[in-house]
PyMOL Python script that loads the backbone (N, CA, C, O; Angstrom):
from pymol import cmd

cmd.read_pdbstr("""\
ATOM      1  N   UNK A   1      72.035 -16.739 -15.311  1.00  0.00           N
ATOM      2  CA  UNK A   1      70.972 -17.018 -14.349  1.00  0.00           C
ATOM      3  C   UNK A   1      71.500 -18.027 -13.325  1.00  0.00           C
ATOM      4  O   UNK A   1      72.139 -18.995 -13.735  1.00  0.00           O
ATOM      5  N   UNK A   2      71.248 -17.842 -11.878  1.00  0.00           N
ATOM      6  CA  UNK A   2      71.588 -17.990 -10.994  1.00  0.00           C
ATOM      7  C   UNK A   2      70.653 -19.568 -10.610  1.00  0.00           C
ATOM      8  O   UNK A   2      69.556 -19.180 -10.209  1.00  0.00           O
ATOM      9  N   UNK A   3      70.678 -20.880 -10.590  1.00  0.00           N
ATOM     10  CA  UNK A   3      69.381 -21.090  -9.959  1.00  0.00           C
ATOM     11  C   UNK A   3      69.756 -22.306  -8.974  1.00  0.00           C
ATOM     12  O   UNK A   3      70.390 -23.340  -9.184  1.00  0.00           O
ATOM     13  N   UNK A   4      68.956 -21.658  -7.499  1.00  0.00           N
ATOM     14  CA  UNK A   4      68.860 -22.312  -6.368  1.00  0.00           C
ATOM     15  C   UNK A   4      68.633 -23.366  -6.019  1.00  0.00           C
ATOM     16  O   UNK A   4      68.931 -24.186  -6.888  1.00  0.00           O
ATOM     17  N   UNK A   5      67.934 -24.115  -4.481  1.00  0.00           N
ATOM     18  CA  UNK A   5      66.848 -24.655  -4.432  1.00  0.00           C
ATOM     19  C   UNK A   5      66.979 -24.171  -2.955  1.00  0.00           C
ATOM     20  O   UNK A   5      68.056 -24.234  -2.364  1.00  0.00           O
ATOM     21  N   UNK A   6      65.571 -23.570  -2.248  1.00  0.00           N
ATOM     22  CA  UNK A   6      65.878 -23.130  -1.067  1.00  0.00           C
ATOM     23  C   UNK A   6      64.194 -23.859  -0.488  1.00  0.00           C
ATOM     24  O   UNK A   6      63.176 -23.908  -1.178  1.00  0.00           O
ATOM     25  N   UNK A   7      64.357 -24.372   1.004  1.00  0.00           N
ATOM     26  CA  UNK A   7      63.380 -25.380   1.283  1.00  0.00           C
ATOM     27  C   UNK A   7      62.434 -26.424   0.280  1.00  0.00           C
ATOM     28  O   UNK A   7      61.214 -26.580   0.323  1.00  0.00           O
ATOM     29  N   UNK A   8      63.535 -27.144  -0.728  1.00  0.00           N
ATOM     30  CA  UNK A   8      62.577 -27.730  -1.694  1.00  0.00           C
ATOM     31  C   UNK A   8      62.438 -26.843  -2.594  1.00  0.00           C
ATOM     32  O   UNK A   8      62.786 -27.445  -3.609  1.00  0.00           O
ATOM     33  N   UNK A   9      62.082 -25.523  -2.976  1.00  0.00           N
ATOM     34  CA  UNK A   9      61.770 -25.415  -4.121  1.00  0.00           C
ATOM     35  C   UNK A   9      62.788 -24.424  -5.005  1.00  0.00           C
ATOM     36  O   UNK A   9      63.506 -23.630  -4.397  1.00  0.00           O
ATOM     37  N   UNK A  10      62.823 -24.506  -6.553  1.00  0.00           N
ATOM     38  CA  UNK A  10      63.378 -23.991  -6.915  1.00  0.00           C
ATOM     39  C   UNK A  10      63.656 -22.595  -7.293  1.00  0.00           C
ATOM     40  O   UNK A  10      62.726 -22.341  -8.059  1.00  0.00           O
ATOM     41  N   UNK A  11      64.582 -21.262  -7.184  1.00  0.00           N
ATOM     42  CA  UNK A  11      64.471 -20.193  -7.000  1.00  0.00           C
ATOM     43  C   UNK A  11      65.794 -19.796  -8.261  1.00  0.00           C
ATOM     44  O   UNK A  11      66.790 -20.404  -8.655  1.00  0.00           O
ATOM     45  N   UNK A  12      65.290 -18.725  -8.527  1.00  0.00           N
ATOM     46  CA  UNK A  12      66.487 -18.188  -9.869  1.00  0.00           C
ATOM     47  C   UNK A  12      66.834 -16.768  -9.425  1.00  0.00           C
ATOM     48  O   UNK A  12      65.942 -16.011  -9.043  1.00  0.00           O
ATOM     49  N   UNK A  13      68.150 -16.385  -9.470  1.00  0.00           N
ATOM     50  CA  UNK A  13      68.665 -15.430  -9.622  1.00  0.00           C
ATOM     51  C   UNK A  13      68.892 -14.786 -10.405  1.00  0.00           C
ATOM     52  O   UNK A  13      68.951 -15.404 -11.468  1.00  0.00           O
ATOM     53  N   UNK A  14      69.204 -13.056 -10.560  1.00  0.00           N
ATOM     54  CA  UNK A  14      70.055 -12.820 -12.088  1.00  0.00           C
ATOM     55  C   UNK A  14      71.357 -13.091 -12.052  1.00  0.00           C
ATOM     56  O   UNK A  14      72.002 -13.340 -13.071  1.00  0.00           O
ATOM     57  N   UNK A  15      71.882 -13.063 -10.800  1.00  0.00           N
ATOM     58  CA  UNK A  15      73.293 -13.257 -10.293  1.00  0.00           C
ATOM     59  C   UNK A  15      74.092 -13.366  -9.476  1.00  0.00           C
ATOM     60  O   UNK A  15      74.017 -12.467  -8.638  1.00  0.00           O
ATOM     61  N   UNK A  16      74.789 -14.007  -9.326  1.00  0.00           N
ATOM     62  CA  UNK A  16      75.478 -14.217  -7.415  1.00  0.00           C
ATOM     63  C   UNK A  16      74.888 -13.127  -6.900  1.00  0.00           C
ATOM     64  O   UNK A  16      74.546 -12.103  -7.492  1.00  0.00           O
ATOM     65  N   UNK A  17      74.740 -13.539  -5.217  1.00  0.00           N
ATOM     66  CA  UNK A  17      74.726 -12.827  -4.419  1.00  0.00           C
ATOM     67  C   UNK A  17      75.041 -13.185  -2.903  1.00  0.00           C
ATOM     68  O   UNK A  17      75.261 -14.311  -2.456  1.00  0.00           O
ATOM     69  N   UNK A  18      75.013 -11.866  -2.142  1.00  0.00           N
ATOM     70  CA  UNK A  18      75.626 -12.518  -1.037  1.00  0.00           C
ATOM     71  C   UNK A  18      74.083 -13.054  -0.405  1.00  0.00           C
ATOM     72  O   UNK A  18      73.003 -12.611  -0.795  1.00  0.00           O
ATOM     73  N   UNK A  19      74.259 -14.104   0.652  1.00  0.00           N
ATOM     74  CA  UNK A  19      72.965 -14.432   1.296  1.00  0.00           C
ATOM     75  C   UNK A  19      72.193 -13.755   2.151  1.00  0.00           C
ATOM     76  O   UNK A  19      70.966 -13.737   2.250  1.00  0.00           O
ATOM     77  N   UNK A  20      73.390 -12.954   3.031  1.00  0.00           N
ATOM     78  CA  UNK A  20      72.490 -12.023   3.741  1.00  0.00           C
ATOM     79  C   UNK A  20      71.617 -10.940   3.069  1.00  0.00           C
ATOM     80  O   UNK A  20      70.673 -10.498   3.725  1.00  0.00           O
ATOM     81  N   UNK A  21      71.814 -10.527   1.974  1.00  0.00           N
ATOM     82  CA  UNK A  21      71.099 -10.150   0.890  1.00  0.00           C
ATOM     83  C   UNK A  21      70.123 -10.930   0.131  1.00  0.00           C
ATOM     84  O   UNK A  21      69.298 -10.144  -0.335  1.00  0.00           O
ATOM     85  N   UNK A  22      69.911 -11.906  -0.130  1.00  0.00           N
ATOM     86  CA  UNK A  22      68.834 -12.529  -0.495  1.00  0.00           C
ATOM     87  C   UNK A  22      67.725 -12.437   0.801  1.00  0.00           C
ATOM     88  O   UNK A  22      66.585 -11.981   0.704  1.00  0.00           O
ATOM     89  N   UNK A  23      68.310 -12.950   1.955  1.00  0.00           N
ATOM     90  CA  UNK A  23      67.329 -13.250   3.038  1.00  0.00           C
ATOM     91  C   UNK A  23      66.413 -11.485   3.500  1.00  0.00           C
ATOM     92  O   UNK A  23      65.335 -11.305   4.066  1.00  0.00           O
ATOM     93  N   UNK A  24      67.491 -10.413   2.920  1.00  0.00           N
ATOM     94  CA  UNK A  24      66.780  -9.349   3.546  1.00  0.00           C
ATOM     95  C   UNK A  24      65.522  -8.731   2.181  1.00  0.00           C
ATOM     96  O   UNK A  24      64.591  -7.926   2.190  1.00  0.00           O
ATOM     97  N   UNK A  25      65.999  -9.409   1.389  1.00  0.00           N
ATOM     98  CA  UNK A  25      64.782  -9.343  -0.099  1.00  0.00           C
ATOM     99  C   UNK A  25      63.333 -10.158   0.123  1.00  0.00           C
ATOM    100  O   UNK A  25      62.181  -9.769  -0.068  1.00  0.00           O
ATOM    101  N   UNK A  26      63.862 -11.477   0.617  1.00  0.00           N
ATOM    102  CA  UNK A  26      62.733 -12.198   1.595  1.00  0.00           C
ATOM    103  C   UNK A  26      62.251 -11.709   2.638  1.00  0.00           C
ATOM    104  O   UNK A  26      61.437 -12.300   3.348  1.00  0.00           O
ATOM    105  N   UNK A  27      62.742 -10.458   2.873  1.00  0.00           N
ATOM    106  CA  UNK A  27      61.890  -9.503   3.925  1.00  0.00           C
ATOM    107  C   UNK A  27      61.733 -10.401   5.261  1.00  0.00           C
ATOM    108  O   UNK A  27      60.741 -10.106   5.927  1.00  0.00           O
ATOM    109  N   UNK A  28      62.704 -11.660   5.873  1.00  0.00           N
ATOM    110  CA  UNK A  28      62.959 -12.360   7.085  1.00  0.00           C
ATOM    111  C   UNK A  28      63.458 -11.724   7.688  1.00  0.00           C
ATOM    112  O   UNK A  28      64.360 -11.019   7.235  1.00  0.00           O
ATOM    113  N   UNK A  29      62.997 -11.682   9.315  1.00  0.00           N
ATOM    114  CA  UNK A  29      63.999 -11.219  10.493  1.00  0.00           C
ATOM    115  C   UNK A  29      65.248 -12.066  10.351  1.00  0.00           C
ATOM    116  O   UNK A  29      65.105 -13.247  10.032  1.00  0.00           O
ATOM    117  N   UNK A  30      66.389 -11.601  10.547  1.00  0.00           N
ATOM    118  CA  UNK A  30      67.455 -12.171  10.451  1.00  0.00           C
ATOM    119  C   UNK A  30      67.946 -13.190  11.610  1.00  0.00           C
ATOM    120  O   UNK A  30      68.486 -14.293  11.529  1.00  0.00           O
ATOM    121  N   UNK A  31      67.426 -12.142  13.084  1.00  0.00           N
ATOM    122  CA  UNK A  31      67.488 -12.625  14.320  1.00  0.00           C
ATOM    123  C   UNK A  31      66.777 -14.034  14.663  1.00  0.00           C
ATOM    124  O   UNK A  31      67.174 -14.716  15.608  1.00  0.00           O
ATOM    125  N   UNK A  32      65.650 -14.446  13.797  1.00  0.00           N
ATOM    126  CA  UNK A  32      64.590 -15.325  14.433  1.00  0.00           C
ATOM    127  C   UNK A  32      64.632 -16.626  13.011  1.00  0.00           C
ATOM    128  O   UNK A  32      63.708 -17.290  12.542  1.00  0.00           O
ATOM    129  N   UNK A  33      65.860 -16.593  12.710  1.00  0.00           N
ATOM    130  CA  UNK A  33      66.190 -17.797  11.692  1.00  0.00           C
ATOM    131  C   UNK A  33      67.372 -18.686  11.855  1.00  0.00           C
ATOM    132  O   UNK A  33      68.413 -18.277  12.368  1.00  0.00           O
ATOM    133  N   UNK A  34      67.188 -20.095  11.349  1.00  0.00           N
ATOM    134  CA  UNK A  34      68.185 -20.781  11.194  1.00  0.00           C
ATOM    135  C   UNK A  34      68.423 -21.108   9.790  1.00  0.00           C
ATOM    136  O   UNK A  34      67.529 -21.436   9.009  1.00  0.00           O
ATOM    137  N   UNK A  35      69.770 -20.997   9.474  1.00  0.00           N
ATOM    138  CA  UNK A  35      70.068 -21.132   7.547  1.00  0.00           C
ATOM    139  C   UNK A  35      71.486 -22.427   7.496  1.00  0.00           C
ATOM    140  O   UNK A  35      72.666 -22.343   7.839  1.00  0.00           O
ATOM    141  N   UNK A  36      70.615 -23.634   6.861  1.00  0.00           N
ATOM    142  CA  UNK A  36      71.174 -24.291   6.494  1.00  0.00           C
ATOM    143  C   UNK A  36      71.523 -24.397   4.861  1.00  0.00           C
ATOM    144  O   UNK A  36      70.749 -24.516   3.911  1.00  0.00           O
ATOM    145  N   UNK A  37      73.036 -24.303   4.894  1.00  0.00           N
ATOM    146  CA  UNK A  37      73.783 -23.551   3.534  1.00  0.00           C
ATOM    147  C   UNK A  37      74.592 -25.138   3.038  1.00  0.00           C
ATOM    148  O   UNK A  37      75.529 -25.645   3.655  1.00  0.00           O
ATOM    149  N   UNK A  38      73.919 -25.732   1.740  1.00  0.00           N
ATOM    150  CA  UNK A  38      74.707 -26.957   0.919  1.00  0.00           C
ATOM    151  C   UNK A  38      75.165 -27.788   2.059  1.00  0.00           C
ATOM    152  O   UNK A  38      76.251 -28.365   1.991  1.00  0.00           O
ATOM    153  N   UNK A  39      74.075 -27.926   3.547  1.00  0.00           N
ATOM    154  CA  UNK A  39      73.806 -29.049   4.567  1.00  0.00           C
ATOM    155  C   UNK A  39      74.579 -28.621   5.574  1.00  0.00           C
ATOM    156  O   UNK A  39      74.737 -29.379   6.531  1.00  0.00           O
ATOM    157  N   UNK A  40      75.087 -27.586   5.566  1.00  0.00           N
ATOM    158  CA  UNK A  40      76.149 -26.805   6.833  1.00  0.00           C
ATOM    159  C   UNK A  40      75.567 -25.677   7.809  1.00  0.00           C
ATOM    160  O   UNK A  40      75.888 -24.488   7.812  1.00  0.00           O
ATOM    161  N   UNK A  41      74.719 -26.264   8.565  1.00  0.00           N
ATOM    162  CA  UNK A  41      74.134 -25.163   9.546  1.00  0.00           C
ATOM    163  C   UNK A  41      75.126 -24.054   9.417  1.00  0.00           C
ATOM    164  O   UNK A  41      76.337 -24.259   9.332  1.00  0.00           O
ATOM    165  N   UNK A  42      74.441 -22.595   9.402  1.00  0.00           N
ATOM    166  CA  UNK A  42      75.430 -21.633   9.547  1.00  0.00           C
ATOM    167  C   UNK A  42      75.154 -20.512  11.048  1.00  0.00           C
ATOM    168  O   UNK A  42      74.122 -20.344  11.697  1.00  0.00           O
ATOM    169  N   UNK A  43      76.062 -20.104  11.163  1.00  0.00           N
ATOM    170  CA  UNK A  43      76.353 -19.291  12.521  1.00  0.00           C
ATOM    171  C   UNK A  43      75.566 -17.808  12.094  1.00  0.00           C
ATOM    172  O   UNK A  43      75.632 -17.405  10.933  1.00  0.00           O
ATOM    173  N   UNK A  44      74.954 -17.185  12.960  1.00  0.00           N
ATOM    174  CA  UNK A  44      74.236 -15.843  11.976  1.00  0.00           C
ATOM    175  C   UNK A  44      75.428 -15.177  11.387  1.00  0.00           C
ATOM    176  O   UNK A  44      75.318 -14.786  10.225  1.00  0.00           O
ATOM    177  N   UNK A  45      76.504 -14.999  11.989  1.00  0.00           N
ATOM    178  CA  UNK A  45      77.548 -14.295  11.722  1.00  0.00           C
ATOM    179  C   UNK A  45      78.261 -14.696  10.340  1.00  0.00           C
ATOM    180  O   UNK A  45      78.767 -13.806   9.657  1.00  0.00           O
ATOM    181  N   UNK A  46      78.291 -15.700  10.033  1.00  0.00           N
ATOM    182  CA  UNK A  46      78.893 -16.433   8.318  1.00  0.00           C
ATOM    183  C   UNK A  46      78.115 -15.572   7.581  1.00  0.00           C
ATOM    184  O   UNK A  46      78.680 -15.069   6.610  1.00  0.00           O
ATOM    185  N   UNK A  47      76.613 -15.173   7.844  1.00  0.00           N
ATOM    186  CA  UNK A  47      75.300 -14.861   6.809  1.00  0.00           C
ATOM    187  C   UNK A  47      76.102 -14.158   5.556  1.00  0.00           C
ATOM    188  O   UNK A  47      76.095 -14.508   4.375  1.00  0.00           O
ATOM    189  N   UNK A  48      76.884 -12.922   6.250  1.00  0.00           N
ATOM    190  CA  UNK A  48      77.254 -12.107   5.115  1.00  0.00           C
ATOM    191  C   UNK A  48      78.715 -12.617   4.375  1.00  0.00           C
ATOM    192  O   UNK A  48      79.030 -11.988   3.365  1.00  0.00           O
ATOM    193  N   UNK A  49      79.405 -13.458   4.716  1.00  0.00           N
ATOM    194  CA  UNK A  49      80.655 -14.209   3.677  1.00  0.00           C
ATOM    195  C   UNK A  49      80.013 -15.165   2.871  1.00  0.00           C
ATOM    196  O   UNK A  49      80.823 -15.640   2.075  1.00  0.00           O
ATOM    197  N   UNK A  50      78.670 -15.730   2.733  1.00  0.00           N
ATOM    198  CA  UNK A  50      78.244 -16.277   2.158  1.00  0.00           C
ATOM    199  C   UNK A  50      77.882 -15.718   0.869  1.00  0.00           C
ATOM    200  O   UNK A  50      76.989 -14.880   0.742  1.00  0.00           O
ATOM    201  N   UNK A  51      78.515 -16.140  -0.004  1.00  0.00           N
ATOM    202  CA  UNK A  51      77.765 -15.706  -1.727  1.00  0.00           C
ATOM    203  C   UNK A  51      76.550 -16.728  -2.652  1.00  0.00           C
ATOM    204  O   UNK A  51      77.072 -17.372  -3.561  1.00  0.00           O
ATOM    205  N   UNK A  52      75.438 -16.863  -2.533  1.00  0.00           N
ATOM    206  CA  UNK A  52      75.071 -17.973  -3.595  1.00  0.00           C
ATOM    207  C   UNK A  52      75.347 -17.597  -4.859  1.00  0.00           C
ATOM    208  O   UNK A  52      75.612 -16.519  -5.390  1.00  0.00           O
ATOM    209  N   UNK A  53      75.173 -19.268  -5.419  1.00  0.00           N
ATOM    210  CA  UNK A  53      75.901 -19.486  -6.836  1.00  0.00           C
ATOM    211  C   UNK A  53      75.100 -20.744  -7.371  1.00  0.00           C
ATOM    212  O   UNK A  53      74.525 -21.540  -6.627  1.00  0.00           O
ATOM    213  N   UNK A  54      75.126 -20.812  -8.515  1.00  0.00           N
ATOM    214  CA  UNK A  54      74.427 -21.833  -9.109  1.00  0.00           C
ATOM    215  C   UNK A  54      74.465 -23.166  -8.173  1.00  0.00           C
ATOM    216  O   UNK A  54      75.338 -23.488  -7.366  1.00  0.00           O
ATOM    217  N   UNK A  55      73.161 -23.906  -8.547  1.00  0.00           N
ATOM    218  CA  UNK A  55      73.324 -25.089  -7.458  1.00  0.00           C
ATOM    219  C   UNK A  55      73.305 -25.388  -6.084  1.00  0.00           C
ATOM    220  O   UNK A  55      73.262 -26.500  -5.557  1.00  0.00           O
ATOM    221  N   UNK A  56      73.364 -23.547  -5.215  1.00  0.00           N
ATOM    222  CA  UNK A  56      73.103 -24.089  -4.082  1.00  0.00           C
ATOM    223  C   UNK A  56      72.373 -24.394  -3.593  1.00  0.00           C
ATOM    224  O   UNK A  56      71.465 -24.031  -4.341  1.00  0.00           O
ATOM    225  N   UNK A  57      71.657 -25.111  -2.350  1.00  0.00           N
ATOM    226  CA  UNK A  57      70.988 -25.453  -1.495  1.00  0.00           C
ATOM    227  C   UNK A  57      70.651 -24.780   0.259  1.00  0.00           C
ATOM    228  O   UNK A  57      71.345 -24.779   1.275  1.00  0.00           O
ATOM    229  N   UNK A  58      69.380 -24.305  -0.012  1.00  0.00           N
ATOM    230  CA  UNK A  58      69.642 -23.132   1.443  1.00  0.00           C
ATOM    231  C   UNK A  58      68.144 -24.048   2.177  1.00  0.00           C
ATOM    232  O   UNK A  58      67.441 -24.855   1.569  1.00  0.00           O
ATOM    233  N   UNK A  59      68.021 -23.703   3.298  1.00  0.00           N
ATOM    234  CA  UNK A  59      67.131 -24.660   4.097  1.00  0.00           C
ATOM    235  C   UNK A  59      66.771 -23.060   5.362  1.00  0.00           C
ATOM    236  O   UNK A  59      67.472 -22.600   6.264  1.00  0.00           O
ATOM    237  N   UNK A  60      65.830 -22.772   5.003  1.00  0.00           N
ATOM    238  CA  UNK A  60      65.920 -21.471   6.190  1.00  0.00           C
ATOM    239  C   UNK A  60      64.167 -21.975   6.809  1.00  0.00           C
ATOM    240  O   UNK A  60      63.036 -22.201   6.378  1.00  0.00           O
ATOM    241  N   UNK A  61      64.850 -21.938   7.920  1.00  0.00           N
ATOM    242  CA  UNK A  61      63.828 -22.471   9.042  1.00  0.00           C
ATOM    243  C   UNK A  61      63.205 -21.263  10.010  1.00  0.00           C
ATOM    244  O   UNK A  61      63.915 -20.258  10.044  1.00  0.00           O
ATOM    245  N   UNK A  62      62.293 -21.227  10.600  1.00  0.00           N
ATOM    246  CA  UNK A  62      62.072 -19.877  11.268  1.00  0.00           C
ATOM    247  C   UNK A  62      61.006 -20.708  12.476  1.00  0.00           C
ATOM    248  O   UNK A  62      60.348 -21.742  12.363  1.00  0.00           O
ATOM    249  N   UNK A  63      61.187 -19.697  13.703  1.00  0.00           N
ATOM    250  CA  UNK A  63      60.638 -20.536  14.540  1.00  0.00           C
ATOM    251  C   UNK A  63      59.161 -20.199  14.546  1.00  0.00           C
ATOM    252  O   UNK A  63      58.835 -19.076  14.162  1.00  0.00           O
ATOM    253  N   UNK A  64      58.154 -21.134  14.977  1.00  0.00           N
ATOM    254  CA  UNK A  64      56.606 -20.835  14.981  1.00  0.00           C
ATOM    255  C   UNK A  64      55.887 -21.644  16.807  1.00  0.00           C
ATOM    256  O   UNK A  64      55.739 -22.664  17.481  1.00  0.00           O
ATOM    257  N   UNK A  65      55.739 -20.544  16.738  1.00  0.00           N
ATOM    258  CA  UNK A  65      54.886 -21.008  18.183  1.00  0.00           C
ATOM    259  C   UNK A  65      53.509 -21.399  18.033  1.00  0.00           C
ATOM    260  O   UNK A  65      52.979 -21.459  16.924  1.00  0.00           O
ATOM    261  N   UNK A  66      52.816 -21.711  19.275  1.00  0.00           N
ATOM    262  CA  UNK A  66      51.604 -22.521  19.192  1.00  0.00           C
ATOM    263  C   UNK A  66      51.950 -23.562  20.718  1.00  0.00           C
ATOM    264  O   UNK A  66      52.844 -23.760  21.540  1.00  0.00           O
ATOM    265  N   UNK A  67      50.524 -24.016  20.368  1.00  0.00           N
ATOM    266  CA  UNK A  67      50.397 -25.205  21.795  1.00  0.00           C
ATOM    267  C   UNK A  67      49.501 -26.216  21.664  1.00  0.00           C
ATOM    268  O   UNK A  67      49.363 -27.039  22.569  1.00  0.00           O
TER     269      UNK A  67
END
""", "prot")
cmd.dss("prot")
cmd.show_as("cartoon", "prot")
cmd.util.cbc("prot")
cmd.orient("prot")
């Protein structure tokens, strides 16, 4: 078992995976996010060399409008 922590809370896997795969299970636009990976803003393009693994830390931000 895989287990995370992604914005604060804690998340379990059955097993590595890559991130751009987690995020498309979270059913997120890919285009309209920022993913901070163990405190390392990432480029959209890293998304898929990324594997999580026990212990990491993901921070995925998405933008929200309003006035």
């Amino acid at each position: 078992m895989i287990a995370l922590t992604v914005n604060g809370k804690r998340r379990e896997l059955e097993a590595p995976m890559s991130l751009i795969s987690y995020l498309q299970s979270l059913g997120v636009s890919l285009k309209f996010i920022a993913v901070a990976y163990n405190g390392t803003v990432l480029r959209r393009e890293e998304f898929s060399s990324v594997i999580l693994g026990d212990g990491d830390v993901l921070e995925i931000v998405r933008p929200v409008g309003g006035g």
